[in-house]
ChimeraX commands (.cxc) that place a marker at each C-alpha (Angstrom):
marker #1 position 0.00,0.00,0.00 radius 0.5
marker #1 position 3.02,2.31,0.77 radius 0.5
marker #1 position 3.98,1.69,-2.67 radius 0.5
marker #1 position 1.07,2.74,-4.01 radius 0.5
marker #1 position 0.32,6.08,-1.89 radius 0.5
marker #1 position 4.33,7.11,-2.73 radius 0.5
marker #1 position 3.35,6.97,-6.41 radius 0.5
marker #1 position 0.51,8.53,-6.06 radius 0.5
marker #1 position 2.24,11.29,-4.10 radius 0.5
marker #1 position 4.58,11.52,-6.74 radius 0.5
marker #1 position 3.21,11.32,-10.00 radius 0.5
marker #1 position -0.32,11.72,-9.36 radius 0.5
marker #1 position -3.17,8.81,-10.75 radius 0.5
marker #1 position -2.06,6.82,-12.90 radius 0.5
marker #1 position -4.02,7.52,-16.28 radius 0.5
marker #1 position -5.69,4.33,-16.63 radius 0.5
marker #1 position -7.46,5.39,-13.10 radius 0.5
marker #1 position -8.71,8.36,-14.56 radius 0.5
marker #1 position -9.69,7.20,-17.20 radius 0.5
marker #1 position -11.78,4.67,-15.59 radius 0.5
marker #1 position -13.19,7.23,-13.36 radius 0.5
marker #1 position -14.07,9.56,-16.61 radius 0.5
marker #1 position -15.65,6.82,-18.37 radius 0.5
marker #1 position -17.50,5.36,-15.09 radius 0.5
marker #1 position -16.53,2.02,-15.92 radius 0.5
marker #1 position -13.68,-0.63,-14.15 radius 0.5
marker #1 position -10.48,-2.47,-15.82 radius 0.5
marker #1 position -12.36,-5.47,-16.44 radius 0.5
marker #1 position -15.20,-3.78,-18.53 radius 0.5
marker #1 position -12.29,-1.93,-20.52 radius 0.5
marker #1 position -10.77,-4.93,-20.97 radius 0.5
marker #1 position -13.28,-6.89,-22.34 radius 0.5
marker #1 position -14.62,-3.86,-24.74 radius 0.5
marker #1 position -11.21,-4.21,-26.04 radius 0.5
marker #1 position -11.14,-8.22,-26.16 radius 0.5
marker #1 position -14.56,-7.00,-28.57 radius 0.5
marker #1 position -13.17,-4.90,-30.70 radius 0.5
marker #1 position -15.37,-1.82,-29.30 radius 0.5
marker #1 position -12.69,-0.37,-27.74 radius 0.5
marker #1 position -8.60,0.13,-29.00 radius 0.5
marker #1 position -6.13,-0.63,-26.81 radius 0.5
marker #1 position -3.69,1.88,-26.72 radius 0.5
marker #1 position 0.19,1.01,-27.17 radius 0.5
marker #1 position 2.03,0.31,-23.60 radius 0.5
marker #1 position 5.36,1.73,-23.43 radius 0.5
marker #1 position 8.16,-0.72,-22.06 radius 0.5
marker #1 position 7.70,-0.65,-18.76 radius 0.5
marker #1 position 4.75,1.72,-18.52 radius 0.5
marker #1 position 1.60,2.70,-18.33 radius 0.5
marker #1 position -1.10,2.89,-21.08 radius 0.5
marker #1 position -2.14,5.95,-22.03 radius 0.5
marker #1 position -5.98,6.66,-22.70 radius 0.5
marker #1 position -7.51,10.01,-24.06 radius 0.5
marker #1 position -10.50,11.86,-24.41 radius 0.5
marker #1 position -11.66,10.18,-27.60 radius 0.5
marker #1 position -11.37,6.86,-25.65 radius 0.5
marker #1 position -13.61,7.90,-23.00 radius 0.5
marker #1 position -16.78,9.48,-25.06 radius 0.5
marker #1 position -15.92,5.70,-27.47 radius 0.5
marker #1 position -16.99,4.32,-23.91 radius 0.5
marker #1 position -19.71,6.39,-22.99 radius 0.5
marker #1 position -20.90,5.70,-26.34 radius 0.5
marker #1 position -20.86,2.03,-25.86 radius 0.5
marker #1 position -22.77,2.54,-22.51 radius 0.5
marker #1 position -25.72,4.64,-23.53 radius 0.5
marker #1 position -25.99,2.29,-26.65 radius 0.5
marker #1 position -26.38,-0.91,-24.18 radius 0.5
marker #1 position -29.19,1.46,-21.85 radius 0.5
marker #1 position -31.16,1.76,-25.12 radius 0.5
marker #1 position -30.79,-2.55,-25.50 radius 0.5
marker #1 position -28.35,-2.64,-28.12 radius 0.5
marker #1 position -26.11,-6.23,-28.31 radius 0.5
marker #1 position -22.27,-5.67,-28.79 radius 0.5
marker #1 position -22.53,-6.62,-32.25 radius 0.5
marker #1 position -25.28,-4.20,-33.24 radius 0.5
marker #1 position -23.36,-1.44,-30.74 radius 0.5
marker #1 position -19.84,-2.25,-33.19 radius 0.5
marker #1 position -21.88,-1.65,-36.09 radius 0.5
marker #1 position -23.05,1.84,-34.77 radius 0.5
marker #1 position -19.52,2.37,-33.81 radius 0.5
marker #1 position -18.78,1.96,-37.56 radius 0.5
marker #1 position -21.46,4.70,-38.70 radius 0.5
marker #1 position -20.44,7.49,-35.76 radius 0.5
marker #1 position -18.98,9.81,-38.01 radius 0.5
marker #1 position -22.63,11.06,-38.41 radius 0.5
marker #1 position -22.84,10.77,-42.63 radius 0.5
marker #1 position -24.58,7.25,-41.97 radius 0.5
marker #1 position -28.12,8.38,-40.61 radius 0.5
marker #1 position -30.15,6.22,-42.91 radius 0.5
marker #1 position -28.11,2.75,-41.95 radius 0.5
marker #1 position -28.21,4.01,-37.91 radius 0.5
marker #1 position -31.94,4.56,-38.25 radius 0.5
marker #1 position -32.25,1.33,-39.64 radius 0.5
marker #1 position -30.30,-0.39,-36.47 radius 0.5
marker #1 position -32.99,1.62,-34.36 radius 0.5
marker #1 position -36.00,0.60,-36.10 radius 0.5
marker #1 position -35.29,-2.63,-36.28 radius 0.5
marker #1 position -34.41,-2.33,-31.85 radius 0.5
marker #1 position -38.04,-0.56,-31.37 radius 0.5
marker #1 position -39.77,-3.06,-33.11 radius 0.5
marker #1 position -37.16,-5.82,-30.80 radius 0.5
marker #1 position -38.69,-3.70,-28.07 radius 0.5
marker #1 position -42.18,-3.57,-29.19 radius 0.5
marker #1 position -42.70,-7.11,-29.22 radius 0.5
marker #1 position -41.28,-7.74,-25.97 radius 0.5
marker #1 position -43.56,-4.94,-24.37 radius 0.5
marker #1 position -46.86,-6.96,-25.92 radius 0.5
marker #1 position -44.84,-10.30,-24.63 radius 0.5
marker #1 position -44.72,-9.16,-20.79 radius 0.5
marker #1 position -47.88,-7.33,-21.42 radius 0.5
marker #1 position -49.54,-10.59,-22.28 radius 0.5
marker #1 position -47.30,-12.20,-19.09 radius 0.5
marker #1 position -48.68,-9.89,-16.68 radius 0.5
marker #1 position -52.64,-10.65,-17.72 radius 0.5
marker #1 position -51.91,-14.73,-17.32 radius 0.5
marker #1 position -49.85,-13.95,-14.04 radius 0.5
marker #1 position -52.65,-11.53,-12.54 radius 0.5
marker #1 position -55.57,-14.23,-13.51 radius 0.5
marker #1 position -53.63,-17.37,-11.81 radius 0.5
marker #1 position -52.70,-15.10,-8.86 radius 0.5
marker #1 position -56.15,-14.25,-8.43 radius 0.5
marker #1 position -56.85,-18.05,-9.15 radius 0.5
marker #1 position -54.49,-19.13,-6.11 radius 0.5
marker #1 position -56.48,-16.72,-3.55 radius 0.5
marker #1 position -59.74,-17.63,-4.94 radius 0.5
marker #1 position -59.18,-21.50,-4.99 radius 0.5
marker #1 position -61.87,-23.12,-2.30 radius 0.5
marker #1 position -61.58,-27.20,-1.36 radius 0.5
marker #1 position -59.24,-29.67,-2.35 radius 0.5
marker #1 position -58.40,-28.01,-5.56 radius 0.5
marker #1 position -54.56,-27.85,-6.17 radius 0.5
marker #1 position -52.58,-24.47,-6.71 radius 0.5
marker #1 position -53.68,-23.32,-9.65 radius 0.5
marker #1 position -50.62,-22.03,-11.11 radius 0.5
marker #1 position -48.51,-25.43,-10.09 radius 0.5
marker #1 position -51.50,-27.35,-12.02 radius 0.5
marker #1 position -51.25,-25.24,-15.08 radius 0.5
marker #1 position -47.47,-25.72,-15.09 radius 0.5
marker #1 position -48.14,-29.42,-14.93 radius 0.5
marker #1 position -50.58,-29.69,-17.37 radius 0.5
marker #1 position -47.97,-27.57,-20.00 radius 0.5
marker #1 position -51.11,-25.50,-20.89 radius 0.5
marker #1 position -49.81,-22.69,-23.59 radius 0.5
marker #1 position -50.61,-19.72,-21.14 radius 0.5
marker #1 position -48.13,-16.94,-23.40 radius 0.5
marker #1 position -51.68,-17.37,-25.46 radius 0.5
marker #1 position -53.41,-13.96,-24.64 radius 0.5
marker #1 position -56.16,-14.02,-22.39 radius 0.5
marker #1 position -57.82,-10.83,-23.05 radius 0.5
marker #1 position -61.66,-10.79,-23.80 radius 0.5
marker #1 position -62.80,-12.83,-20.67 radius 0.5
marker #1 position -62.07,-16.34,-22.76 radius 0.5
marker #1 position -59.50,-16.66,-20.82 radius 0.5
marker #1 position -60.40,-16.74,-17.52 radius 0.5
marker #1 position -63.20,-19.76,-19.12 radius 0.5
marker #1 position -59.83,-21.66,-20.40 radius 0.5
marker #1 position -58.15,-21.15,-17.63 radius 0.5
marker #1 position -60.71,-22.18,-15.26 radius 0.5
marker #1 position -61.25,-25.33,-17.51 radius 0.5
marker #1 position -57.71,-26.25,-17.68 radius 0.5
marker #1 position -57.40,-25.42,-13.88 radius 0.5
marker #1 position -60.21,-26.90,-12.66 radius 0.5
marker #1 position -60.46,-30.65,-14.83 radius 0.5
marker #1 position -59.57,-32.21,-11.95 radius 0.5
marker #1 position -62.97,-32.72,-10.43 radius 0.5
marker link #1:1,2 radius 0.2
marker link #1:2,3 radius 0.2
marker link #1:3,4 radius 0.2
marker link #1:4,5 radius 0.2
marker link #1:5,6 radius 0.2
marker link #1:6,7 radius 0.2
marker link #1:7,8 radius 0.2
marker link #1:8,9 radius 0.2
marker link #1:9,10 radius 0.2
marker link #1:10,11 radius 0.2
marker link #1:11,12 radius 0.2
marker link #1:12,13 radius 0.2
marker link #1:13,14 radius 0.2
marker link #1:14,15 radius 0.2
marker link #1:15,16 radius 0.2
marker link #1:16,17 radius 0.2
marker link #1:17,18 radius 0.2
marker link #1:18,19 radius 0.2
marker link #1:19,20 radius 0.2
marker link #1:20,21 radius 0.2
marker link #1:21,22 radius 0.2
marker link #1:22,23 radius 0.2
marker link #1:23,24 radius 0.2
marker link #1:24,25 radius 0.2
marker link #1:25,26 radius 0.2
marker link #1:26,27 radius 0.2
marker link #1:27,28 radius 0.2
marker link #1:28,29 radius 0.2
marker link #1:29,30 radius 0.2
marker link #1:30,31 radius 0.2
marker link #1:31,32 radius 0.2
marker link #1:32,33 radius 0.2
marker link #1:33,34 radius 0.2
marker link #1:34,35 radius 0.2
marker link #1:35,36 radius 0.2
marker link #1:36,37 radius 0.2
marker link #1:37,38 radius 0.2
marker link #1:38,39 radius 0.2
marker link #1:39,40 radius 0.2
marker link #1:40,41 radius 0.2
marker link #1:41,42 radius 0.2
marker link #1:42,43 radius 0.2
marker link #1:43,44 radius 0.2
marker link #1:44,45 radius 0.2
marker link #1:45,46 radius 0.2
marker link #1:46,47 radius 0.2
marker link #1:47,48 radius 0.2
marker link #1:48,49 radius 0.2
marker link #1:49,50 radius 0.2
marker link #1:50,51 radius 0.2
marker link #1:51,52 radius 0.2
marker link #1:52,53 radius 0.2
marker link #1:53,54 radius 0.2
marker link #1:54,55 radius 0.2
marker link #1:55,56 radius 0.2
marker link #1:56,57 radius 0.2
marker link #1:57,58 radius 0.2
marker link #1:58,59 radius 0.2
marker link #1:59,60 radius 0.2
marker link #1:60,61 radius 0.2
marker link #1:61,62 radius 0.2
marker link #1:62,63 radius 0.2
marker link #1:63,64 radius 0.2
marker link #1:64,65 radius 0.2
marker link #1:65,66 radius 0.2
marker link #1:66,67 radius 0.2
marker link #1:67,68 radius 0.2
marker link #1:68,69 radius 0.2
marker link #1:69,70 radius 0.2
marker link #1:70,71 radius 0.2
marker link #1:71,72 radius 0.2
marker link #1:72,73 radius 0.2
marker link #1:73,74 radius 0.2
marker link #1:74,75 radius 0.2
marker link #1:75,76 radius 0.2
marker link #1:76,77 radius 0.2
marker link #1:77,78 radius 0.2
marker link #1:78,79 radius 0.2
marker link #1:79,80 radius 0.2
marker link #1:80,81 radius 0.2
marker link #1:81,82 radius 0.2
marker link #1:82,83 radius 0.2
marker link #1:83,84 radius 0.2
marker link #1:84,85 radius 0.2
marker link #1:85,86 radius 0.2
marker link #1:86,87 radius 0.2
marker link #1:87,88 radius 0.2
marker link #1:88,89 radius 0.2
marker link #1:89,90 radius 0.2
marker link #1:90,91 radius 0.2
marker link #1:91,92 radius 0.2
marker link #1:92,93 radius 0.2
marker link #1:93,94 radius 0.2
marker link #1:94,95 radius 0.2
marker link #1:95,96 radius 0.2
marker link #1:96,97 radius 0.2
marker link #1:97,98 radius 0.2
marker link #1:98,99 radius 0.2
marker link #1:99,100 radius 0.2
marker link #1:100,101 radius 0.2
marker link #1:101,102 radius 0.2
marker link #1:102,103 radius 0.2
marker link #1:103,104 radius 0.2
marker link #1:104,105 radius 0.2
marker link #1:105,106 radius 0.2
marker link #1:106,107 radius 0.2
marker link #1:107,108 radius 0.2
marker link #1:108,109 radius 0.2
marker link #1:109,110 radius 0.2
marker link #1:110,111 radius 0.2
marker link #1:111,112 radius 0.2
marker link #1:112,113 radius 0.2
marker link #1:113,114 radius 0.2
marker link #1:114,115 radius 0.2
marker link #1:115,116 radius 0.2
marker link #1:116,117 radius 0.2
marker link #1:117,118 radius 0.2
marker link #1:118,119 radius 0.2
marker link #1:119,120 radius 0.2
marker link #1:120,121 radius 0.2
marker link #1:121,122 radius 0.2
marker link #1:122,123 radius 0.2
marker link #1:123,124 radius 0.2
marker link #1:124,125 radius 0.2
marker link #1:125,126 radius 0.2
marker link #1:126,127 radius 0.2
marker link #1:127,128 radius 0.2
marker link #1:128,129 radius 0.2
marker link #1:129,130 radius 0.2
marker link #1:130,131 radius 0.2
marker link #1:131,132 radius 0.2
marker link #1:132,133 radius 0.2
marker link #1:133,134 radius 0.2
marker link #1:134,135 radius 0.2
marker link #1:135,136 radius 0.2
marker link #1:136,137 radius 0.2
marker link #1:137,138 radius 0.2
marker link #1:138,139 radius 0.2
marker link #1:139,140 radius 0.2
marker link #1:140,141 radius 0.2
marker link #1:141,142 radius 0.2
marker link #1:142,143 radius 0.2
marker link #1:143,144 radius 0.2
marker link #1:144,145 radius 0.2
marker link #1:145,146 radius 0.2
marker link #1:146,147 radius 0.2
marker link #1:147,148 radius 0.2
marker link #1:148,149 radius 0.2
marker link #1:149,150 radius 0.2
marker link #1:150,151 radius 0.2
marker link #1:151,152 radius 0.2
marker link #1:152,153 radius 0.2
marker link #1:153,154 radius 0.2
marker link #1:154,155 radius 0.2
marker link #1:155,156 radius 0.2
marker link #1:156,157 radius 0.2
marker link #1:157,158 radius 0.2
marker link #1:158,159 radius 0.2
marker link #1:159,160 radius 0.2
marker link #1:160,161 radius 0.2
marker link #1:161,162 radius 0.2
marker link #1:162,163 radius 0.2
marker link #1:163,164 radius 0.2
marker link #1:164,165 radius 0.2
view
């Protein structure tokens, strides 16, 4: 630790520690943006430190706000490619096609929730002998991703749920 506090002392952080501070990210993260080609690795003089810039940190902060919006590595690369701005048409493309990605998932869990909130209300309802209604559904492999909207599917679930008797 002296070691450490003495060069600090000294020469100040060492620039890999700022940089990892600027970009809000930690060695391993930089390291493995580099193993992906997302990030260069800059050249390491003999017996010293690596040397990261300004351009290097926005390249990271660019990666990050790219993965908050649900882009993959891959698809964050090829935006990479088009950042010089001329490639609008090709980037708008990449964005479509992720809101549409994200459109389908948002009618997925919406569809989720509805079959959740009917076999939770199923499990406090349930009177007798009957067996948890969820567990029985899961049992019976019913297809419950199927929308239930429209009140039919309460009347399928309750059949499926409810064959037992």
């Amino acid at each position: 630790m002296y070691g450490v506090k003495r060069y600090r002392k000294q020469f100040g952080e060492p620039d890999h520690w700022r940089f990892r501070q600027s970009a809000g990210v930690n060695v391993e993260t930089i390291r493995f943006y580099q193993r992906k080609g997302l990030l260069p690795e800059p050249d390491k003089p003999y017996g010293g430190i690596r040397r990261y810039g300004e351009a290097d940190v926005a390249r990271v902060r660019f990666v990050k706000s790219a993965q908050q919006l649900g882009f993959s590595l891959d698809e964050i690369a090829e935006l990479l490619r088009l950042k010089d701005g001329t490639h609008c048409e090709e980037a708008s493309g990449l964005a479509e096609h992720k809101f549409m990605n994200v459109r389908a998932k948002m009618a997925d869990l919406a569809r989720m929730e509805v079959v959740l909130s009917e076999l939770v209300c199923a499990c406090h309802t349930r009177k007798g002998s009957v067996s948890c209604p969820l567990i029985a559904s899961l049992q019976n492999g019913t297809n419950l991703a199927v929308s239930t909207r429209g009140g039919q599917g309460i009347a399928k679930l309750s059949r499926v749920l409810f064959s037992e008797f």
